[in-house]
C-alpha positions in Angstrom: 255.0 7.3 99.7 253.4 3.6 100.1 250.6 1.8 101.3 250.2 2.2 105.0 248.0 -0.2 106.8 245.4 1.7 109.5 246.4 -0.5 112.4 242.9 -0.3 113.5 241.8 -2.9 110.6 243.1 -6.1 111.5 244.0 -8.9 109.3 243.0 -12.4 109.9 243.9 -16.4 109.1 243.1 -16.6 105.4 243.0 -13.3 103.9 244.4 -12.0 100.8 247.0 -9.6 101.0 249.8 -8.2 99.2 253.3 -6.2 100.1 256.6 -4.6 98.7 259.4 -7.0 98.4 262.7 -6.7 96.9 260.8 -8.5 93.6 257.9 -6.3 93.6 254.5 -6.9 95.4 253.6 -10.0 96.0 250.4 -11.6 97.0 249.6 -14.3 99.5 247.2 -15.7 102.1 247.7 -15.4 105.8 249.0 -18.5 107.4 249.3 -17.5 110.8 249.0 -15.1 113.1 251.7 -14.6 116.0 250.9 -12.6 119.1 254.3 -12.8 120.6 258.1 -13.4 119.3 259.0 -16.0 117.4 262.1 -17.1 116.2 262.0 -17.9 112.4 264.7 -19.0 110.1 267.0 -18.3 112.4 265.8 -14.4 113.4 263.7 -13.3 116.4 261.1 -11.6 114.9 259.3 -9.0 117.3 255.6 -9.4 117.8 253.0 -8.7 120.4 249.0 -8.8 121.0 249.1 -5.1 119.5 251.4 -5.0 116.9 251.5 -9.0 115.9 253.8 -10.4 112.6 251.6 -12.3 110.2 252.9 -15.3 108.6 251.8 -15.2 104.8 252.6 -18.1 102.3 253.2 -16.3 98.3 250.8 -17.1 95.7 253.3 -17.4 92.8 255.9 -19.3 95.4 254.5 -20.6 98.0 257.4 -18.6 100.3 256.2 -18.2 103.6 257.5 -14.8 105.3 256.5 -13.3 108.5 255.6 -9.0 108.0 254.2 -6.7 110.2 250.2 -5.6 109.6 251.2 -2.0 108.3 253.4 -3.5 105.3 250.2 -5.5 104.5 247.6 -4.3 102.2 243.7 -6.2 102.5 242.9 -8.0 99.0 239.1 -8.6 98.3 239.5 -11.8 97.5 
């Protein structure tokens, strides 16, 4: 089974995290935060003050994708 976030530890701007994509983990920096939805490439992705979507921009690509906090794992940076 994976990595499940404790919602209780939040995230914030700038930190290091990593999560599952179809390549792998990947690593990357939080850009963003969003409280509420917010249509991105075309998608309405679902987000509110409790359970927010963090936009993260890669470290190898510089991709920016938005995930929810419990696909996130914290990096000490």
């Amino acid at each position: 089974m994976g990595h499940v976030q404790d919602p209780r530890k939040k995230v914030c701007v700038g930190d290091h995290v990593s999560w599952n994509s179809e390549a792998g983990r990947v690593r990357g920096h939080i850009l963003r935060v969003h409280t509420a939805d917010v249509d991105y490439k075309g998608y309405v992705h679902h987000a509110t003050p409790d359970d927010p979507q963090y936009e993260i921009r890669s470290d190898k690509t510089d991709h920016v994708a938005l995930h929810k906090g419990r696909a996130l794992r914290s990096l000490k940076s």
